[in-house]
N, CA, C and O atoms as a Tinker XYZ file with bonds, in Angstrom:
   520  protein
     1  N      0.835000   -1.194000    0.000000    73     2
     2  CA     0.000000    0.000000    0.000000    64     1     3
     3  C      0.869000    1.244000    0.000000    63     2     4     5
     4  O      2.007000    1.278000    0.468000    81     3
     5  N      0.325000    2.120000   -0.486000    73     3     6
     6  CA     0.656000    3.761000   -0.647000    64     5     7
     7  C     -0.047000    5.063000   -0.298000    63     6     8     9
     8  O     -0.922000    5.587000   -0.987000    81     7
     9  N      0.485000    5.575000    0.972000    73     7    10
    10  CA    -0.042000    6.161000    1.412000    64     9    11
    11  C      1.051000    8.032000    1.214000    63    10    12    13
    12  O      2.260000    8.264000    1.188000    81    11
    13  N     -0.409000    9.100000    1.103000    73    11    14
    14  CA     0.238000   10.229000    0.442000    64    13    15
    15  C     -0.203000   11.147000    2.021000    63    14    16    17
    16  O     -1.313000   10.899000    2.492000    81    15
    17  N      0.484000   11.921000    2.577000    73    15    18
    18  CA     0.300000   12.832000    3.228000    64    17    19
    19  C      0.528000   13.969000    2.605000    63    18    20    21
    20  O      1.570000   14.332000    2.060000    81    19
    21  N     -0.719000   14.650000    2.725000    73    19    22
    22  CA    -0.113000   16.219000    2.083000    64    21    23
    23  C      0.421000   16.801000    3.716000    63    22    24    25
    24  O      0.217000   16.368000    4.850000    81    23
    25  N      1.136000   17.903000    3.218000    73    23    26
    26  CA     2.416000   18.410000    4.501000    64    25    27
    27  C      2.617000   19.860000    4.372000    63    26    28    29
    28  O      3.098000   20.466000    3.414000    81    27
    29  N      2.183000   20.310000    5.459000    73    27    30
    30  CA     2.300000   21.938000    5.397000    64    29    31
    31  C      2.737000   21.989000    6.665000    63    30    32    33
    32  O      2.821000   23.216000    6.720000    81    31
    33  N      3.096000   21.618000    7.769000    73    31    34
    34  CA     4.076000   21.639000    8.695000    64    33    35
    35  C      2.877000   22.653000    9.797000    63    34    36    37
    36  O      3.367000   23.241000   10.762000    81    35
    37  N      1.203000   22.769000    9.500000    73    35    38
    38  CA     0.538000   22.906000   10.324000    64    37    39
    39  C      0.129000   22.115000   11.268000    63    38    40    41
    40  O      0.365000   20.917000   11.111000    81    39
    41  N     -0.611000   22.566000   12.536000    73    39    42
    42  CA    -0.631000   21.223000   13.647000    64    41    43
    43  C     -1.862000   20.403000   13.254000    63    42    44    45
    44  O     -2.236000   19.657000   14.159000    81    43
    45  N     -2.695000   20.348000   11.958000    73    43    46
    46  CA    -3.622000   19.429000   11.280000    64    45    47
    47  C     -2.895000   18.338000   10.335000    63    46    48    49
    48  O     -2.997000   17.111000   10.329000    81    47
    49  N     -2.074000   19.272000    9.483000    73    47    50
    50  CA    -1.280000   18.266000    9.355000    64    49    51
    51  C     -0.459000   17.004000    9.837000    63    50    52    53
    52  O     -0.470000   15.875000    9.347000    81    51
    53  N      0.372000   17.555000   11.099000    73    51    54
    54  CA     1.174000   16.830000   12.035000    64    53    55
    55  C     -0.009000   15.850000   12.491000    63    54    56    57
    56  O      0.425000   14.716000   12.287000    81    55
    57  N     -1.513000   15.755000   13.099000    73    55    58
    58  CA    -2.283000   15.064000   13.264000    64    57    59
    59  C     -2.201000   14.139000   11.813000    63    58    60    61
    60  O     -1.677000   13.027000   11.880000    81    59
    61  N     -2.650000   14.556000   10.717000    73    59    62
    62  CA    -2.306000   13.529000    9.436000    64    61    63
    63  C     -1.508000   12.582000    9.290000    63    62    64    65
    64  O     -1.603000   11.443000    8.831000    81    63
    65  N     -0.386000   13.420000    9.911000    73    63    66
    66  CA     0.910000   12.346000    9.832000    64    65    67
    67  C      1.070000   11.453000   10.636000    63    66    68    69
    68  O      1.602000   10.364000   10.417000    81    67
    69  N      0.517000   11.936000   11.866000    73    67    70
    70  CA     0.471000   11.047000   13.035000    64    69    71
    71  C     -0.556000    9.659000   12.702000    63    70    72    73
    72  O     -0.336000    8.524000   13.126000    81    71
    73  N     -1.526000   10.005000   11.981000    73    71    74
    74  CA    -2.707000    8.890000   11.898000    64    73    75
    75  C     -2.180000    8.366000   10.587000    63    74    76    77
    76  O     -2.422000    7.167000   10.444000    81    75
    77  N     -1.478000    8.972000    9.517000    73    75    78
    78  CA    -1.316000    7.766000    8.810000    64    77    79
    79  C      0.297000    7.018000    9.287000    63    78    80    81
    80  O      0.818000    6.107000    8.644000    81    79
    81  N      0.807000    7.554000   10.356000    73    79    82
    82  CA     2.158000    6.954000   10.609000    64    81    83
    83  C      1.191000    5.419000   10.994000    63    82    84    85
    84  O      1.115000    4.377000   10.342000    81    83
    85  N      0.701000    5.706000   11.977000    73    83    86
    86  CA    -0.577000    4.603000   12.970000    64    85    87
    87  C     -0.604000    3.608000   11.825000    63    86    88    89
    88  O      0.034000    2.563000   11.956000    81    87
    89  N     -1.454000    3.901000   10.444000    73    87    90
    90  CA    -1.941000    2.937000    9.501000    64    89    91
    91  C     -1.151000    2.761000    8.540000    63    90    92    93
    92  O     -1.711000    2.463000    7.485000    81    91
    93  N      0.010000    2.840000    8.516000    73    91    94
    94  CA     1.064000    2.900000    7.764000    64    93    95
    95  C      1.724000    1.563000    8.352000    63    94    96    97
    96  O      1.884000    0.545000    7.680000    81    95
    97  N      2.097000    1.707000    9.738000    73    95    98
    98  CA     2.600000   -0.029000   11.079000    64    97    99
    99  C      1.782000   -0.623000   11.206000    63    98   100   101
   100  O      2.033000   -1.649000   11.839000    81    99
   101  N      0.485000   -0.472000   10.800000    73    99   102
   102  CA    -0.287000   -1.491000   10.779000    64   101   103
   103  C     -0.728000   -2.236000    9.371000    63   102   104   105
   104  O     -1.088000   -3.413000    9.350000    81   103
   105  N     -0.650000   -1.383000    8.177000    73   103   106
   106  CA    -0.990000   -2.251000    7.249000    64   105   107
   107  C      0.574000   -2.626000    6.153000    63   106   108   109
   108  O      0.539000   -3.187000    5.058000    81   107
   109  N      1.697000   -2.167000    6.802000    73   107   110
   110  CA     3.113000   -2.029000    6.355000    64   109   111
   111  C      3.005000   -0.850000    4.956000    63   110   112   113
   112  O      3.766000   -0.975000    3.997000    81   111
   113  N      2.277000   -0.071000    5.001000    73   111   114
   114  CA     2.576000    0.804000    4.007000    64   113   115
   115  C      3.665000    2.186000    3.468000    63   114   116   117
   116  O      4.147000    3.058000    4.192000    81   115
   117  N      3.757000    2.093000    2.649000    73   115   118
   118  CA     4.601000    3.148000    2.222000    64   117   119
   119  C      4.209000    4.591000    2.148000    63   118   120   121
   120  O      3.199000    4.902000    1.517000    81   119
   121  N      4.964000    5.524000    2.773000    73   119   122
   122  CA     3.955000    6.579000    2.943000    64   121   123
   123  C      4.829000    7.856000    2.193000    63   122   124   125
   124  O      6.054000    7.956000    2.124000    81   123
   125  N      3.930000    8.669000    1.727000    73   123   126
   126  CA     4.909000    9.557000    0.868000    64   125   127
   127  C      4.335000   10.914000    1.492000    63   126   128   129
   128  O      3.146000   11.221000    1.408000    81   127
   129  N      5.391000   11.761000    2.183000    73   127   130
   130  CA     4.972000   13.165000    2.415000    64   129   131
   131  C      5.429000   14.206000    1.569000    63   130   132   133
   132  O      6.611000   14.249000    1.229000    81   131
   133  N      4.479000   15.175000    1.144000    73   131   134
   134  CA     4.702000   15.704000    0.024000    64   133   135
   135  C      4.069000   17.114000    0.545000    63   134   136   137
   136  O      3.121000   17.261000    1.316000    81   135
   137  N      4.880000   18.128000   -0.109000    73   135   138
   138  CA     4.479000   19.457000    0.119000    64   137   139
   139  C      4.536000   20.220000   -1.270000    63   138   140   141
   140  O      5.454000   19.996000   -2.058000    81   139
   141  N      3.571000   21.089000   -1.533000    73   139   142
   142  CA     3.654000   21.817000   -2.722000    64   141   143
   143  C      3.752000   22.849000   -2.698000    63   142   144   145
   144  O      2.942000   23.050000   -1.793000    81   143
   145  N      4.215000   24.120000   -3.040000    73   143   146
   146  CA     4.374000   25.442000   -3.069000    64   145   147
   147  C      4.225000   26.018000   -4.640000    63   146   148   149
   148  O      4.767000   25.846000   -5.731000    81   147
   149  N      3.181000   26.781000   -4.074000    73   147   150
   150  CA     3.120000   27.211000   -5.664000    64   149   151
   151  C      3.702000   27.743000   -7.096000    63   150   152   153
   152  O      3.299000   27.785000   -8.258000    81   151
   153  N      5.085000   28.194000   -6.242000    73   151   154
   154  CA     6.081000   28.448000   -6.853000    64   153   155
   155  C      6.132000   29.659000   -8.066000    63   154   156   157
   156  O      6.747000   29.552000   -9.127000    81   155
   157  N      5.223000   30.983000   -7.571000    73   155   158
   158  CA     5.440000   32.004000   -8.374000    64   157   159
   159  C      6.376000   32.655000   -7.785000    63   158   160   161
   160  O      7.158000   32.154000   -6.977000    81   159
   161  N      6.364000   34.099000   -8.230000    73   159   162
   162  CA     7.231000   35.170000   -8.102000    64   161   163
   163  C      6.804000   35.783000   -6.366000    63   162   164   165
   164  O      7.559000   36.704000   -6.055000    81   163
   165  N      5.920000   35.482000   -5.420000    73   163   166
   166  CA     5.740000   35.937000   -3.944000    64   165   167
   167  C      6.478000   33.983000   -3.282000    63   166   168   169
   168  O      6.601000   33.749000   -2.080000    81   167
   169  N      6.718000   33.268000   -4.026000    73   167   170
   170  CA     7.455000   31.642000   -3.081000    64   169   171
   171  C      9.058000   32.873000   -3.095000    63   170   172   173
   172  O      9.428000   33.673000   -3.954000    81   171
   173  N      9.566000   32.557000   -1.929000    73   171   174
   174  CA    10.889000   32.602000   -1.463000    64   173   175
   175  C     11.369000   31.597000   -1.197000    63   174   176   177
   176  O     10.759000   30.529000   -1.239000    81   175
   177  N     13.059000   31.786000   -0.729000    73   175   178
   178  CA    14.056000   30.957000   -0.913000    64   177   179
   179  C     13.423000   30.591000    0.612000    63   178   180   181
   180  O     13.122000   29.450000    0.962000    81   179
   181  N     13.304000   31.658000    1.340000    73   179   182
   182  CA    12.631000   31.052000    3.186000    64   181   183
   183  C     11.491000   30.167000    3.086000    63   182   184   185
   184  O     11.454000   29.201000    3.847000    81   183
   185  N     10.508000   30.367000    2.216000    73   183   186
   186  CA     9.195000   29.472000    1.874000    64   185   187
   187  C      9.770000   28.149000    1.191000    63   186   188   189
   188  O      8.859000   27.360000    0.942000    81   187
   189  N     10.779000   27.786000    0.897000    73   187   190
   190  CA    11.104000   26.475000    0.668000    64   189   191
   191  C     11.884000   25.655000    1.686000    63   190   192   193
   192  O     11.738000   24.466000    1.972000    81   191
   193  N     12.958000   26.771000    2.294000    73   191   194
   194  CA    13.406000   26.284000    3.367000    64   193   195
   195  C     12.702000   25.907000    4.636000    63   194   196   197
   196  O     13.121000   25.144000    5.507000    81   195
   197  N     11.544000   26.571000    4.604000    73   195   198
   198  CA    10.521000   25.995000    5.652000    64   197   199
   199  C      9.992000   24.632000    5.247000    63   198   200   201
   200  O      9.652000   23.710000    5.988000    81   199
   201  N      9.991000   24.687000    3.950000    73   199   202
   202  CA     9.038000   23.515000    3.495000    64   201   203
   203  C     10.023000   22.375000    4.028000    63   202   204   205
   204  O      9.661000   21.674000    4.974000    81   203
   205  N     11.252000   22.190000    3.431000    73   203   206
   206  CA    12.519000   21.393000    3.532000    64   205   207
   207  C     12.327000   21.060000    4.970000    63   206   208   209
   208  O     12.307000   19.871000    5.288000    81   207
   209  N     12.191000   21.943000    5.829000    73   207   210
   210  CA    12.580000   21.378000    7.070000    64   209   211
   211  C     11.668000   20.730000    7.750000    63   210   212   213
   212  O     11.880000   20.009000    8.725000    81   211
   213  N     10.330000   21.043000    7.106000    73   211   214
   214  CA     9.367000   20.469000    8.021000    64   213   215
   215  C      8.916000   19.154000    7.016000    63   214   216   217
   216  O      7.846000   18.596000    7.260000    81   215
   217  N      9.659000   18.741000    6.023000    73   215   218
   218  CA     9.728000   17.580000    5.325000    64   217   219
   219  C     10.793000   16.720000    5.963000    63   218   220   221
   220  O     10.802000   15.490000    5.992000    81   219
   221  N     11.875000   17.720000    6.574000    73   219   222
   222  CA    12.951000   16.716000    7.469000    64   221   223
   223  C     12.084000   16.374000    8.934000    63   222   224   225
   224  O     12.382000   15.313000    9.484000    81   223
   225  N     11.500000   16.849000    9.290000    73   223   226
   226  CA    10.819000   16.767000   10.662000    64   225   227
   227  C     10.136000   15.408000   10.539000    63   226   228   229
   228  O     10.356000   14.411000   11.228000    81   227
   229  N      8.877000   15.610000    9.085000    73   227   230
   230  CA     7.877000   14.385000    8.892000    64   229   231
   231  C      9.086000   13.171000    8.583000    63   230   232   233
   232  O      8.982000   12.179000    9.305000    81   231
   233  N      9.892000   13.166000    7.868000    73   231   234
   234  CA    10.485000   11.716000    7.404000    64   233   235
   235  C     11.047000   11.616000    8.784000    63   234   236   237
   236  O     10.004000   10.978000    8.930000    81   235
   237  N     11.628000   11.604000    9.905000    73   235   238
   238  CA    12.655000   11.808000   10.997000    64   237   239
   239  C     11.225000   10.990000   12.055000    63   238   240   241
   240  O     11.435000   10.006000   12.763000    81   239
   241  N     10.406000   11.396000   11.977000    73   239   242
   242  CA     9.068000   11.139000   12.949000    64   241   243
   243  C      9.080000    9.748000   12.261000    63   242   244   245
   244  O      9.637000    8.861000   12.908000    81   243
   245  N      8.579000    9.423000   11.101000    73   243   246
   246  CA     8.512000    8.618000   10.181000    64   245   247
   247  C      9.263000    7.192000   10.380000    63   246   248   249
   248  O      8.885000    6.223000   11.038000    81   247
   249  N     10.604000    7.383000    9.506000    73   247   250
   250  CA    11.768000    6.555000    9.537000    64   249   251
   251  C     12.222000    6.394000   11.178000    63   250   252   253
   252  O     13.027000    5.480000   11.354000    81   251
   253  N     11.941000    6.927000   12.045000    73   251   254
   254  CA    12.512000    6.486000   13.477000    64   253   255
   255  C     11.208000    5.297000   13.685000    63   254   256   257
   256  O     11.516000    4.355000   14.415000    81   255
   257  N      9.897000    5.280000   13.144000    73   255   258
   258  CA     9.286000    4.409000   13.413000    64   257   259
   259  C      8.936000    3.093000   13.198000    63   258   260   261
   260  O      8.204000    2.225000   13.674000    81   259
   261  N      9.933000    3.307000   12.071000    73   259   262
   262  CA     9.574000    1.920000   10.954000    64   261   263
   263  C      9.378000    1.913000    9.963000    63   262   264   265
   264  O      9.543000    1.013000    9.140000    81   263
   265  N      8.854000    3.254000    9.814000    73   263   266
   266  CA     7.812000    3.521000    8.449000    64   265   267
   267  C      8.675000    4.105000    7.325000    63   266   268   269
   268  O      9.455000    5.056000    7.370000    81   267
   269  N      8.266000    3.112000    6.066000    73   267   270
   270  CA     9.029000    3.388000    5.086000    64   269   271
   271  C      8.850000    4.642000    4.486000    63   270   272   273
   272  O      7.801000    5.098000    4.941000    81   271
   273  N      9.453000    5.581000    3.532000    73   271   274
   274  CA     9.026000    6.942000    4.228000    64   273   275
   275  C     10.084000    7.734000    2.920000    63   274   276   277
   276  O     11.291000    7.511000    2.832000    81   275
   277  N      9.116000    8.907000    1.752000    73   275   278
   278  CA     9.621000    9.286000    0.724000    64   277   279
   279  C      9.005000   10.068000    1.180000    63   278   280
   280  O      8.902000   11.168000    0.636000    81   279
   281  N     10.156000   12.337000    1.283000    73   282
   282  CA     9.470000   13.146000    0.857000    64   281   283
   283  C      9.587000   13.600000   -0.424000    63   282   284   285
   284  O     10.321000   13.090000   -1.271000    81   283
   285  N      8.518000   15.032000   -0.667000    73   283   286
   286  CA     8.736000   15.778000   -1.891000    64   285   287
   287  C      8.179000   16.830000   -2.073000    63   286   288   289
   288  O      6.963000   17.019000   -2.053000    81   287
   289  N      9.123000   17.704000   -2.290000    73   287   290
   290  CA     8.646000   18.826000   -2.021000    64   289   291
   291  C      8.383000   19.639000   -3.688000    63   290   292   293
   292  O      9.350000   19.991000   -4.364000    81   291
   293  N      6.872000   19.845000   -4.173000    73   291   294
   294  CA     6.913000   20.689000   -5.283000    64   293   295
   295  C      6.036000   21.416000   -5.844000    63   294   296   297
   296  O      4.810000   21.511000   -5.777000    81   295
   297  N      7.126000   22.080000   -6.594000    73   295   298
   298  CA     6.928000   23.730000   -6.967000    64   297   299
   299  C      6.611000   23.793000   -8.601000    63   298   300   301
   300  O      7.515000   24.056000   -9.395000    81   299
   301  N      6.113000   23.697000   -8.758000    73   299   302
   302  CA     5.493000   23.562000  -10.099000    64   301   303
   303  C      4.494000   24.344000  -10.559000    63   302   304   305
   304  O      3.883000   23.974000  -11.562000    81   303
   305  N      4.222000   25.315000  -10.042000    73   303   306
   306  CA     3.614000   26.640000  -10.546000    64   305   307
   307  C      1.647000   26.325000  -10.520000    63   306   308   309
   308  O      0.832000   26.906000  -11.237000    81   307
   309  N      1.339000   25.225000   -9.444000    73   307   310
   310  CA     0.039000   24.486000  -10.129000    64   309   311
   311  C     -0.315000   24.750000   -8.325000    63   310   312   313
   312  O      0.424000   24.992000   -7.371000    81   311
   313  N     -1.634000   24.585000   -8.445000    73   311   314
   314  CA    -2.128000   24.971000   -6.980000    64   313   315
   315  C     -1.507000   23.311000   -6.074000    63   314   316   317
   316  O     -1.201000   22.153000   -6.359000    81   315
   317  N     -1.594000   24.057000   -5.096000    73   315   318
   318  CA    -1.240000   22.736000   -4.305000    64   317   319
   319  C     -2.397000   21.100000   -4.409000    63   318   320   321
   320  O     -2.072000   19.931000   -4.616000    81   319
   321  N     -3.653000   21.673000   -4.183000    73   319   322
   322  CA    -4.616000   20.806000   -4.450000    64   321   323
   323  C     -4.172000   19.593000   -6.122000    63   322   324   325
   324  O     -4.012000   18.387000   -6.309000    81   323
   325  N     -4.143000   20.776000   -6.913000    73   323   326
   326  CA    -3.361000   20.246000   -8.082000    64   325   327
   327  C     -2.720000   19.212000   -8.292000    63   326   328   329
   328  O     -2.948000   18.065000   -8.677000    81   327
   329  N     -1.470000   20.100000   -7.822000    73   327   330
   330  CA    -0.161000   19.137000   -7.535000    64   329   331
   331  C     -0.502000   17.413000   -6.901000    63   330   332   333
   332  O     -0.188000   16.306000   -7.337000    81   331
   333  N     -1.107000   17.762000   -5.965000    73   331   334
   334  CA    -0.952000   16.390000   -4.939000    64   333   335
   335  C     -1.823000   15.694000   -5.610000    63   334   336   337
   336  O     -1.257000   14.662000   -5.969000    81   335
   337  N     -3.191000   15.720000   -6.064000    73   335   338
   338  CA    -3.971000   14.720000   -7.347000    64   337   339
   339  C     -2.725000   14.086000   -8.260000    63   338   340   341
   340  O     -2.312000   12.927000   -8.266000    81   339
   341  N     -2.323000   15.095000   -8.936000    73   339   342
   342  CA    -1.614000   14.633000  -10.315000    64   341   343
   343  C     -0.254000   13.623000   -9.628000    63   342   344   345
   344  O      0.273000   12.655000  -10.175000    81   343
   345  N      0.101000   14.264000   -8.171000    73   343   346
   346  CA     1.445000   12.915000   -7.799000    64   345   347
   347  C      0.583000   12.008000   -7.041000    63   346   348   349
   348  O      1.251000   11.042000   -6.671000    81   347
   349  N     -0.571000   11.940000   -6.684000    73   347   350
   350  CA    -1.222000   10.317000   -6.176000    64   349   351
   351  C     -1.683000    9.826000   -7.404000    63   350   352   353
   352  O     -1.499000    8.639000   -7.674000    81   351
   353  N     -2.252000   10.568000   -8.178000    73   351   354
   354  CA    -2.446000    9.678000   -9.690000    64   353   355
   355  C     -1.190000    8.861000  -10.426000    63   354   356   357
   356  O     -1.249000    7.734000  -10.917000    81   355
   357  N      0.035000    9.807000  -10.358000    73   355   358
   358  CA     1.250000    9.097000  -11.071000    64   357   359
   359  C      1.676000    7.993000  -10.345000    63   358   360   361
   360  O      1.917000    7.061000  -11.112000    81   359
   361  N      1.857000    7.733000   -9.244000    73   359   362
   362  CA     2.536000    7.450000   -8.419000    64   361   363
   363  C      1.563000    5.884000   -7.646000    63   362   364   365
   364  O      2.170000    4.893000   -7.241000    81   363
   365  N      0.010000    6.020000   -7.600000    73   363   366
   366  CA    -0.656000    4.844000   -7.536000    64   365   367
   367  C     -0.691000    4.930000   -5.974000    63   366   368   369
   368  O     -0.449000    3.849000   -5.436000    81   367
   369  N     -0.932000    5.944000   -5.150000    73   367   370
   370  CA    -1.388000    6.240000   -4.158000    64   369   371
   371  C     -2.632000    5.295000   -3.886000    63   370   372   373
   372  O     -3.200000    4.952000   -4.923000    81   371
   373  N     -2.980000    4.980000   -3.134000    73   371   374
   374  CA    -3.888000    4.063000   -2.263000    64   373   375
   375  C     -4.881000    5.295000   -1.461000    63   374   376   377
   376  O     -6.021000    5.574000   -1.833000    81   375
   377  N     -4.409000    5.726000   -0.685000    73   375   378
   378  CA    -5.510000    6.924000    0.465000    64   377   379
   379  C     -4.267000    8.284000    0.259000    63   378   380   381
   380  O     -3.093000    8.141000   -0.084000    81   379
   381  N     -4.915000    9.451000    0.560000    73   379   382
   382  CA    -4.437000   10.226000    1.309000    64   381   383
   383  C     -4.898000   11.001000    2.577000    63   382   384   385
   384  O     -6.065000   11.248000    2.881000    81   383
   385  N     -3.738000   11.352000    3.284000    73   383   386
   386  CA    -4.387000   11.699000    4.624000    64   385   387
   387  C     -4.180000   13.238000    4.391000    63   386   388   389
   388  O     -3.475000   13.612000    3.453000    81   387
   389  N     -5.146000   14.657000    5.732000    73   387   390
   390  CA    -5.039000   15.961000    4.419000    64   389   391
   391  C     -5.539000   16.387000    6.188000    63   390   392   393
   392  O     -6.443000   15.736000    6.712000    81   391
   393  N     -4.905000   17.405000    6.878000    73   391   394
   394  CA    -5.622000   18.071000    7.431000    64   393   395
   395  C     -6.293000   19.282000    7.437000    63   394   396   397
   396  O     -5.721000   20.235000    6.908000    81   395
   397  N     -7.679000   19.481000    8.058000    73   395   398
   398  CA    -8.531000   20.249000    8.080000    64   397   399
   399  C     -8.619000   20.932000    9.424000    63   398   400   401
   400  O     -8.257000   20.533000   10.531000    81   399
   401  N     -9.249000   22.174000    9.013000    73   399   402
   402  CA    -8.982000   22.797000   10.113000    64   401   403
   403  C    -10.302000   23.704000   10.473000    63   402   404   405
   404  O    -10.625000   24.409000    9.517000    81   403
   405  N    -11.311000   23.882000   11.862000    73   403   406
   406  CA   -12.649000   24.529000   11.789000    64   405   407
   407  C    -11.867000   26.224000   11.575000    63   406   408   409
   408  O    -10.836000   26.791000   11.938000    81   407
   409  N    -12.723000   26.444000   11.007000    73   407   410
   410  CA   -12.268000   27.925000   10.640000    64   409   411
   411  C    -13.641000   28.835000   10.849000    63   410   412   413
   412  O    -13.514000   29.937000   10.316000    81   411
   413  N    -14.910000   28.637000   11.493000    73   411   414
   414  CA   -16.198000   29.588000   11.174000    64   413   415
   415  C    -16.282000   29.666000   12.959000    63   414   416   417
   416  O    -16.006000   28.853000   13.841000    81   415
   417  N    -16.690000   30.762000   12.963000    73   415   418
   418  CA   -17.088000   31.201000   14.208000    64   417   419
   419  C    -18.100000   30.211000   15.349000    63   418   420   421
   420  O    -17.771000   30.142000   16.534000    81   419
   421  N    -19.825000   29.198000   14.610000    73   419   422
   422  CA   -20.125000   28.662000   15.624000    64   421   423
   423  C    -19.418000   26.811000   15.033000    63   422   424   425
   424  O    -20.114000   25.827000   14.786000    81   423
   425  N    -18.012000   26.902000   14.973000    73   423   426
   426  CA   -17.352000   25.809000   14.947000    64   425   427
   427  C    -17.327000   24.545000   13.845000    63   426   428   429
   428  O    -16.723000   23.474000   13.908000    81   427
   429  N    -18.344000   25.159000   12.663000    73   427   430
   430  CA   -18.404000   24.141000   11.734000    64   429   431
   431  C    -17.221000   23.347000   11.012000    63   430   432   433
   432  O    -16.357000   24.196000   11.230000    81   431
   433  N    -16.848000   22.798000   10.629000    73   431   434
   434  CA   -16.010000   22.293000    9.586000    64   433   435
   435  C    -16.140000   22.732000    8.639000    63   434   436   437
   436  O    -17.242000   22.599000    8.107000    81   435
   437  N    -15.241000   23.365000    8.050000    73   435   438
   438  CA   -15.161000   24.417000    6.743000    64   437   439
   439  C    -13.581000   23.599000    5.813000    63   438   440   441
   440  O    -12.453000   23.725000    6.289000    81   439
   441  N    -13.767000   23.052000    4.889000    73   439   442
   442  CA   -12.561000   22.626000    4.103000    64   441   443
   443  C    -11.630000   23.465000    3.270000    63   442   444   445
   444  O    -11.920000   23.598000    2.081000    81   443
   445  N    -10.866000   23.876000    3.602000    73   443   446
   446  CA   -10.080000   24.772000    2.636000    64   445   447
   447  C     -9.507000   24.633000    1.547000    63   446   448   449
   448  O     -8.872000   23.589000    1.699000    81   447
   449  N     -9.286000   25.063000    0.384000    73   447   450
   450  CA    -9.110000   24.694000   -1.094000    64   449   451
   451  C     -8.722000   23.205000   -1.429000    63   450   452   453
   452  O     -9.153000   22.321000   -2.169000    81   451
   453  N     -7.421000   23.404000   -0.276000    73   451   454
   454  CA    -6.642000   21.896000   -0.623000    64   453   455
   455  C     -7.255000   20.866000   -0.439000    63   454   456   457
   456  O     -7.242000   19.935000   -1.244000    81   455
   457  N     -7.966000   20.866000    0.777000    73   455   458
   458  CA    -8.598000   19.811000    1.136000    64   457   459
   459  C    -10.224000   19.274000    0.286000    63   458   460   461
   460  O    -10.895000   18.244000    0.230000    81   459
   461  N    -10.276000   20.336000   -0.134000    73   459   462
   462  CA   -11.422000   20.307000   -0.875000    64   461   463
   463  C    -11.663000   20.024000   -2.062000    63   462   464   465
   464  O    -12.733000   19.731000   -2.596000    81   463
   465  N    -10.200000   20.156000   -2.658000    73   463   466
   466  CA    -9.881000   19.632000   -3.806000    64   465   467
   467  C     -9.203000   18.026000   -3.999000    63   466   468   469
   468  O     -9.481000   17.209000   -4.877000    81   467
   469  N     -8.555000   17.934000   -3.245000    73   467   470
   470  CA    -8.449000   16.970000   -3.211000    64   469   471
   471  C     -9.481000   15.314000   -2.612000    63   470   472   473
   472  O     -9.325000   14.118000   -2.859000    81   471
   473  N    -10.485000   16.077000   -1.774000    73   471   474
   474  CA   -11.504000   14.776000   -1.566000    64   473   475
   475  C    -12.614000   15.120000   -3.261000    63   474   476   477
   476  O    -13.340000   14.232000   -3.710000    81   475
   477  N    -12.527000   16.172000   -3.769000    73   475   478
   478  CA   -13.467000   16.035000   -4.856000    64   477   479
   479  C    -12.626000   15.568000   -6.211000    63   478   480   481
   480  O    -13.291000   15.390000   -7.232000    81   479
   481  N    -11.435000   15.398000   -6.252000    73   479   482
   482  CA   -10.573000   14.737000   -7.336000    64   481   483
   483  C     -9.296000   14.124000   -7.255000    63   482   484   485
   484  O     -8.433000   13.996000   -8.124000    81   483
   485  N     -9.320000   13.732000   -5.951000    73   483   486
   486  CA    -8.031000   12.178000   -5.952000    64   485   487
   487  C     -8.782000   11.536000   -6.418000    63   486   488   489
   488  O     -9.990000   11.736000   -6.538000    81   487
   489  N     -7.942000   10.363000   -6.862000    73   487   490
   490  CA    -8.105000    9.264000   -8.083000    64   489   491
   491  C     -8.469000    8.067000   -6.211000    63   490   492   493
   492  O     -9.044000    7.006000   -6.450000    81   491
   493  N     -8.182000    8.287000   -4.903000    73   491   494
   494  CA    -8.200000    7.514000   -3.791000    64   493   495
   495  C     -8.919000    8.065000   -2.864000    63   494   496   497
   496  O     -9.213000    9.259000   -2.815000    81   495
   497  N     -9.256000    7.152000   -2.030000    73   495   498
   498  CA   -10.006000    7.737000   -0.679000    64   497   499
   499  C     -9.378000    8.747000    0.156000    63   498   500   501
   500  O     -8.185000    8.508000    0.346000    81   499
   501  N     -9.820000    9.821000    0.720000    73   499   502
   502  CA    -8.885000   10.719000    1.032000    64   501   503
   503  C     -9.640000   10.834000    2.731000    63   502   504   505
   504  O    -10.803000   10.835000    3.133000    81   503
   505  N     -8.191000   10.929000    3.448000    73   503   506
   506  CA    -9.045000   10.850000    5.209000    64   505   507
   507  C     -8.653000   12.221000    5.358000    63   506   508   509
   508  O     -7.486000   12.576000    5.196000    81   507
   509  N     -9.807000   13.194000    5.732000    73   507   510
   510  CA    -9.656000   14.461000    6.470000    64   509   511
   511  C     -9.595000   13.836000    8.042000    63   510   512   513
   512  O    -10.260000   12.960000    8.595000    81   511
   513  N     -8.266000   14.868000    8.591000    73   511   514
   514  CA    -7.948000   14.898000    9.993000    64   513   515
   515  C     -7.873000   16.181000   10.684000    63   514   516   517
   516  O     -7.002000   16.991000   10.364000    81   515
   517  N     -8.787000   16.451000   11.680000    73   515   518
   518  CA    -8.666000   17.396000   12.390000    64   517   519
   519  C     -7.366000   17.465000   13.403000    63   518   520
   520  O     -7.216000   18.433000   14.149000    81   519
């Protein structure tokens, strides 16, 4: 199995990672954390270096556990939602895990682009994690 974490080094994310680390030792899967940046003319050299590091953070959490464990970080000028469809499509992703975050005043669940794009066009089942 192949499992895709999208990775923005938010604490919804880090929950993502945490729950597919969980189903990753349990079903021996391969898990790929991946971050995208949109990569126009406002991405900086600091907006990648953040990305980098909090891709060293997820594989480090990861690989200390067992878990077999590929990041990737990319910039390809395509929305992030984008991006992460077109690398679970290439790539033969199984689930992805995507955190969400309540964002409305009386506490609803509100999905934000990425997440929203991606449960309405991965090619796989996609687990939102609060």
């Amino acid at each position: 199995m192949k499992f895709l974490v999208a990775y923005d080094g938010s604490p919804q994310a880090n929950e993502a990672l945490k729950l597919a680390k969980q189903n990753a030792l349990a079903l021996n899967a391969k898990v790929f954390v991946v971050t995208s940046l949109f990569g126009d003319k406002e991405t900086t050299s600091r907006d990648i270096e953040q990305a980098e590091d909090g891709l060293d953070y997820a594989k480090k959490l990861l690989s200390e556990s067992g878990v077999d464990v590929e990041t990737h970080l990319l910039v390809h000028g395509r929305t992030p939602g984008e991006d992460l469809v077109e690398f679970a499509k290439e790539n033969e992703i199984d689930q992805i895990f995507v955190g969400v975050r309540k964002v409305s005043q009386v506490g609803k669940m509100l999905f934000g682009s990425t997440a929203r794009h991606l449960i309405l066009n991965a090619p796989c089942p996609v687990v939102s994690v609060k």
